[in-house]
C-alpha positions as CSV (number, residue, x, y, z in Angstrom):
1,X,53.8,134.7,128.0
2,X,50.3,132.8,126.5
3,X,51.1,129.2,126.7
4,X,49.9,128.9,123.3
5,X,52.2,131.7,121.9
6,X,55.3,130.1,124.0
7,X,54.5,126.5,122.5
8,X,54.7,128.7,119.2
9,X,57.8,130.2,119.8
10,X,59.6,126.7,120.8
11,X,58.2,125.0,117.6
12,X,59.7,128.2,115.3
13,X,62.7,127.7,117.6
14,X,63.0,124.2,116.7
15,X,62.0,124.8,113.4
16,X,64.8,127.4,112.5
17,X,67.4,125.0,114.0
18,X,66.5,122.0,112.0
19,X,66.8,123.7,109.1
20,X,70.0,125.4,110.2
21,X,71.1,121.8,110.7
22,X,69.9,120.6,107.3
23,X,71.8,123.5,105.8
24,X,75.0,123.0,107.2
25,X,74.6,119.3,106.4
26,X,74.6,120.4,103.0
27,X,77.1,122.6,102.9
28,X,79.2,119.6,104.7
29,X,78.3,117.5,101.8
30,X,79.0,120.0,98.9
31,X,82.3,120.9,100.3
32,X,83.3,116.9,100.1
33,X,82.1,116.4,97.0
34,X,83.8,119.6,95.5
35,X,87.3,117.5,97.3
36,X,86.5,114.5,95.4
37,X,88.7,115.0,92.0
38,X,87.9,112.8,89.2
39,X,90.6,111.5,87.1
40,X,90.4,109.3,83.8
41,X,92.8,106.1,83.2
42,X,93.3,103.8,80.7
43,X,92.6,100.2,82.2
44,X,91.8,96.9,80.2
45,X,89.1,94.9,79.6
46,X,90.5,91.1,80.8
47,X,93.7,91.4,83.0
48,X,94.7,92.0,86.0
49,X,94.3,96.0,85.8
50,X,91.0,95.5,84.8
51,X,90.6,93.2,88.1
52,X,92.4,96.6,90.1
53,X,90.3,99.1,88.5
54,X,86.9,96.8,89.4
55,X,88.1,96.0,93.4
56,X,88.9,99.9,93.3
57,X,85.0,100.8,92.2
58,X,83.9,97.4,94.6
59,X,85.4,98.4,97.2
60,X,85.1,102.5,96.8
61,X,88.7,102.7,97.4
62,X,89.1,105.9,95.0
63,X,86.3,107.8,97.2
64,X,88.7,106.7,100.3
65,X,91.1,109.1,98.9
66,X,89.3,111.5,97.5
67,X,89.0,110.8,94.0
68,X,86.8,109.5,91.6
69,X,89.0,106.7,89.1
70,X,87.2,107.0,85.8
71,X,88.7,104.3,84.2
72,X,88.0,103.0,80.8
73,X,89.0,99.6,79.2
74,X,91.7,98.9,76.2
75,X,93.8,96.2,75.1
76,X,97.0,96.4,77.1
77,X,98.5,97.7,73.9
78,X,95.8,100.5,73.1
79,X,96.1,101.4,76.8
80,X,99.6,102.4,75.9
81,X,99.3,104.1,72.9
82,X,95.8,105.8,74.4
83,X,98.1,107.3,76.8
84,X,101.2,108.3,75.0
85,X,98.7,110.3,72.4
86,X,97.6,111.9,75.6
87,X,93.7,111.2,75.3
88,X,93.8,110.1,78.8
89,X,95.3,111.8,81.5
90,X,96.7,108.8,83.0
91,X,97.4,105.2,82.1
92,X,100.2,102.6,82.3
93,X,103.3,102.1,80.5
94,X,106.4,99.6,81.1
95,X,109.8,101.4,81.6
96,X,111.2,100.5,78.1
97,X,108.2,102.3,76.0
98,X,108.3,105.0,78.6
99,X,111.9,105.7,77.6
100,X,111.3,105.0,74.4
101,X,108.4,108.5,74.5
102,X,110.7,110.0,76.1
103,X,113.5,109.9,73.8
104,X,111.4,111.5,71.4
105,X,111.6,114.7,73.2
106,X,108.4,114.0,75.3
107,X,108.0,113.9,79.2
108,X,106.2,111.5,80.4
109,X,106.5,110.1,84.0
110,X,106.1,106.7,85.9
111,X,104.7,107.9,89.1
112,X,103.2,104.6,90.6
113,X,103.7,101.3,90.8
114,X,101.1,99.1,88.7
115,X,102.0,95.7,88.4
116,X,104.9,92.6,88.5
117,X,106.0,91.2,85.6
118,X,103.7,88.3,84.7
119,X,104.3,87.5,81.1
120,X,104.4,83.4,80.7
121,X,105.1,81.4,77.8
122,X,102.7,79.0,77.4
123,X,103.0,76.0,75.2
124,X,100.5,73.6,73.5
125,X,100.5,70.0,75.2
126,X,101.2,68.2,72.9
127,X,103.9,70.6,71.5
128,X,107.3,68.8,73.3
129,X,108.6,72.3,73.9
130,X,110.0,72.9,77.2
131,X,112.8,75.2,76.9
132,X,113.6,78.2,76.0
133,X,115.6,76.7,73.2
134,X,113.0,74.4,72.0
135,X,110.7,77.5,71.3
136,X,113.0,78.6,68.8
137,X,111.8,79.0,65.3
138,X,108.1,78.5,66.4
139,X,105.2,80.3,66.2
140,X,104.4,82.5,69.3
141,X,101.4,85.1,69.6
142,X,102.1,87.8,71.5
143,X,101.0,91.3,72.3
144,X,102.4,94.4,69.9
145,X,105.5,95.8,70.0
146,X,104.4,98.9,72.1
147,X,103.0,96.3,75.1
148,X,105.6,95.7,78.4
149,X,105.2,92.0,77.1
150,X,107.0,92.3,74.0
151,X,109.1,94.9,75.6
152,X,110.0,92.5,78.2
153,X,110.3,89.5,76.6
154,X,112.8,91.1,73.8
155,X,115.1,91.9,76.9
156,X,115.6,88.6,78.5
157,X,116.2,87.4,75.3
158,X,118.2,90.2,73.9
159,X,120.4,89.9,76.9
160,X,121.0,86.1,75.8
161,X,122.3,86.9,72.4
162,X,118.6,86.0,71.1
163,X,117.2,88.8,68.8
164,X,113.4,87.7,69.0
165,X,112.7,89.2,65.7
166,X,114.5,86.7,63.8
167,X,114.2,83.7,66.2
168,X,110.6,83.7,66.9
169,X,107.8,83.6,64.2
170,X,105.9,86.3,66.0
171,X,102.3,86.8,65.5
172,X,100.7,90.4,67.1
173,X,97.8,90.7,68.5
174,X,95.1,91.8,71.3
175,X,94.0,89.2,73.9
176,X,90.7,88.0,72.2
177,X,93.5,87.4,68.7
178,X,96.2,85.6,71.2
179,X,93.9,83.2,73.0
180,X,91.5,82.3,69.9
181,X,94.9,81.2,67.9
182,X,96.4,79.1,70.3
183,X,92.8,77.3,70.9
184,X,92.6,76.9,67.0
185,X,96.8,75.8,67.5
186,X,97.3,78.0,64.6
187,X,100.1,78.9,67.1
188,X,102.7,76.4,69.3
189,X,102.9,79.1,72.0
190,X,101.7,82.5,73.3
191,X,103.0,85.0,75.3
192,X,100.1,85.7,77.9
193,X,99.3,87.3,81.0
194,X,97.3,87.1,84.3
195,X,94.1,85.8,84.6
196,X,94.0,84.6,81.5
197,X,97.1,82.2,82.3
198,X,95.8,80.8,84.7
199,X,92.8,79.9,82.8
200,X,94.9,78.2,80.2
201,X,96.5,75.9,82.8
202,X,93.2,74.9,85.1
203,X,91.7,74.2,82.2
204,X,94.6,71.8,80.8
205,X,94.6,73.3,78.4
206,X,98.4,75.2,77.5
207,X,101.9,74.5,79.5
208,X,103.7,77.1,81.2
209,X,107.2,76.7,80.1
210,X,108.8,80.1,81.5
211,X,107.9,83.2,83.0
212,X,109.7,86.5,82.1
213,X,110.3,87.8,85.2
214,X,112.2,84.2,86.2
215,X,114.7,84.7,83.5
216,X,115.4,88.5,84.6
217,X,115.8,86.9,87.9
218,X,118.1,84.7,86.6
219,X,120.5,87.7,84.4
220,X,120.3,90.2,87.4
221,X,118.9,88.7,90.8
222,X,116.1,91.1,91.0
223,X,112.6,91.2,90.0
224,X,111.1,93.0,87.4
225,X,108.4,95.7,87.0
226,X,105.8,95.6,83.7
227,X,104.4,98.3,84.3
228,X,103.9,101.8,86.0
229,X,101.2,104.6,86.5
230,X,102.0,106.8,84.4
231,X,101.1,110.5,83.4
232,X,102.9,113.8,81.6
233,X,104.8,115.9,83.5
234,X,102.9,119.2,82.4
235,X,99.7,116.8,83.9
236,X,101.8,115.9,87.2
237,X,102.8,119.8,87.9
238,X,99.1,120.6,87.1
239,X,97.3,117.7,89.0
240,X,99.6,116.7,91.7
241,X,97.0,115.9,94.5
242,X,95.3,113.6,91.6
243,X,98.8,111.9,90.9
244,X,99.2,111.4,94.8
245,X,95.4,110.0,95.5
246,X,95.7,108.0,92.2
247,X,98.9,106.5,93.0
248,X,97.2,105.8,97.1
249,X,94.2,104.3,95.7
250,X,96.0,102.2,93.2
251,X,98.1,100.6,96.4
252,X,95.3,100.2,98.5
253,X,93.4,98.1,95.8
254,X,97.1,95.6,95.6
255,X,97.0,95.3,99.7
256,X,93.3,94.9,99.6
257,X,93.2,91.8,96.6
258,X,96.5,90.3,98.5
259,X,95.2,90.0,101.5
260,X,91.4,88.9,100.1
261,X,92.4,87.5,97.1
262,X,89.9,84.2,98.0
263,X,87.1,87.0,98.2
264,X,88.4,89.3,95.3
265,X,87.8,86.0,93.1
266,X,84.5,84.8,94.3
267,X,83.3,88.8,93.6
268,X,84.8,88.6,90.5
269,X,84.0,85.1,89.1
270,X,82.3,86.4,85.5
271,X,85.2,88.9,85.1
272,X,87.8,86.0,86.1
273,X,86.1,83.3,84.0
274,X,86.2,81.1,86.8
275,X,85.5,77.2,85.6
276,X,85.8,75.2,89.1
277,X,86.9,75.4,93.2
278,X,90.4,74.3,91.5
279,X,90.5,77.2,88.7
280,X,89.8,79.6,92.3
281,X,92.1,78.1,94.2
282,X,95.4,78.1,91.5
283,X,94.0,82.0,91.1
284,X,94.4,82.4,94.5
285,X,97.7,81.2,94.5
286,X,99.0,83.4,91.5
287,X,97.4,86.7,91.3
288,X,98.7,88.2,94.4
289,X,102.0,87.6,92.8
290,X,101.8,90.0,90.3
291,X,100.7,93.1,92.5
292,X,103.6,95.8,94.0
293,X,102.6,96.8,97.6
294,X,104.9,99.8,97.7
295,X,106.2,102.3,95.4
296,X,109.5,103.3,96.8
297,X,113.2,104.1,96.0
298,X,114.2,100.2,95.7
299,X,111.4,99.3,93.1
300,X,112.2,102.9,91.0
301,X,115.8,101.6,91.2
302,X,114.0,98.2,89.6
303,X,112.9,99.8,86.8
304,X,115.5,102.2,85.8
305,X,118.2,99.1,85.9
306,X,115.4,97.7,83.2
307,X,115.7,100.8,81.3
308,X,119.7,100.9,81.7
309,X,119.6,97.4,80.0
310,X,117.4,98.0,77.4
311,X,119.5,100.9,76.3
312,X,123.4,98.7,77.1
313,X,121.7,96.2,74.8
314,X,120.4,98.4,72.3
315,X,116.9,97.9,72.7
316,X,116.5,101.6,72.9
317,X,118.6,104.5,72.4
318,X,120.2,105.4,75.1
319,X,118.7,106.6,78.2
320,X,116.6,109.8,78.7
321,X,117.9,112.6,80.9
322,X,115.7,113.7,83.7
323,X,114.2,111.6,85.7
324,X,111.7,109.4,84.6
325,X,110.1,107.9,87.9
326,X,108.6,110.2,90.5
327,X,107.2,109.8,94.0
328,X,104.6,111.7,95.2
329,X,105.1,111.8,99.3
């Protein structure tokens, strides 16, 4: 063969396997992207889920899994109610409201761990409350009657002989409502959560009296769940590989922040409101806290002993058949 006409043939040659090459590169790429499911959830715009949902999207730890978390931002209560009105397909609830939906005739599932209980009472300085006795008859702000806060924090209460409706002068609202009143001290004491807790207290500017979860300690010896992923069970049957890369990505992100929370914090300095090396430091000592690094059959048993109370203390009524918390293996 012509030299020319050989040196013609190679470059074809080479020609039709670079494009063969490029092809199947795309086809590689089209069949990944056609794995990666998206999924919406209801996060919010200043805790700690809205911390998890922005280390997830840092850290492309939904893309790990195969899945794309579309999450969008509430108040912790419109999260709930966003979710139970099914306008997301999945969200977070606390056991107590979830029974509560469920009750109703509904089915709607905890099938992932989302976070600790991490409801404080925080107190004005100059207040000279520091009991739970002393905040009696006061004015506390606290999230809605739908949150896990309120939820929670009738319970422990409840299971002291303390109805909080009658002993409390409660005051509902979002996070923006809670925080402006106690600044203005409209308020003696708000029922607050993580970061925004911590903010109050490097900045000297509330007292943490209690924490929820330490009087539940105290009544039963175990810790206590807020909340839980959470999804319908027509959802679940229909999306299970979702529900199983949701709740993965979701426990990748707590591992991830406990064991970089120093790093999580300097990444997320705006979101956190961080003030000074101090205000860091106290948030690196509290926010790992509040994060569940497993989902298994000791932490469901956690929060169906919540739900069992709630009910023996007639918080709700009675508890729903079936079973409300699920593990995807």
């Amino acid at each position: 063969m012509h030299k020319g006409m050989r040196r013609q043939v190679g470059c074809a040659r080479l020609s039709w396997m670079l494009g063969l090459a490029s092809a199947l590169l795309l086809a590689a790429s089209a069949t990944a992207a056609a794995q990666v499911e998206t999924v919406t959830f209801t996060s919010t715009a200043d805790g700690m889920s809205g911390l998890v949902s922005r280390v997830i999207a840092q850290q492309k730890l939904d893309a790990k899994n195969g899945l794309h978390v579309d999450a969008k931002s509430f108040s912790p209560d419109k999260a709930t109610s966003t979710l139970v009105m099914k306008q997301m397909e999945t969200g977070f609830i606390s056991p107590m409201a979830l029974a509560r939906v469920n009750l109703r005739g509904n089915q709607l599932r905890i099938f992932g761990p989302q976070l600790w209980n991490h409801i404080s009472i925080v107190v004005q300085p100059d207040a000279g409350i520091s009991t739970l006795g002393g905040l009696q008859g006061k004015k506390l702000a606290i999230l809605p009657r739908v949150s896990g806060a309120y939820n929670t924090w009738a319970l422990v209460n409840q299971m002291r002989g303390i109805d909080v409706e009658t002993s409390y002068q409660m005051i509902f609202g979002p996070p923006p409502v809670i925080l402006g009143l106690f600044y203005k001290k409209e308020v003696q004491a708000a029922a607050i959560f993580e970061p925004l807790t911590t903010g109050l207290l490097a900045a000297k500017k509330g007292v943490e009296i209690l924490r929820v979860k330490d009087l539940w300690r105290e009544l039963t010896g175990e810790p206590m769940m807020l909340t839980g992923l959470a999804a319908y069970q027509d959802w679940l049957d229909a999306n299970p590989s979702k529900a199983r890369k949701l709740a993965a990505t979701y426990l990748d992100a707590h591992r991830y922040i406990v064991a970089h929370a120093a790093a999580v914090i300097e990444a997320n300095r705006d979101y956190l409101k961080v003030t000074s090396e101090a205000h860091a430091k106290l948030l690196a000592e509290r926010l790992p806290e509040v994060l569940p690094v497993r989902w298994d059959d000791k932490l469901i048993a956690n929060a169906e002993l919540i739900t069992s109370k709630a009910a023996e203390f007639g918080l709700i009524k009675g508890v729903p058949p079936g079973k409300l918390f699920l593990k995807f293996e």
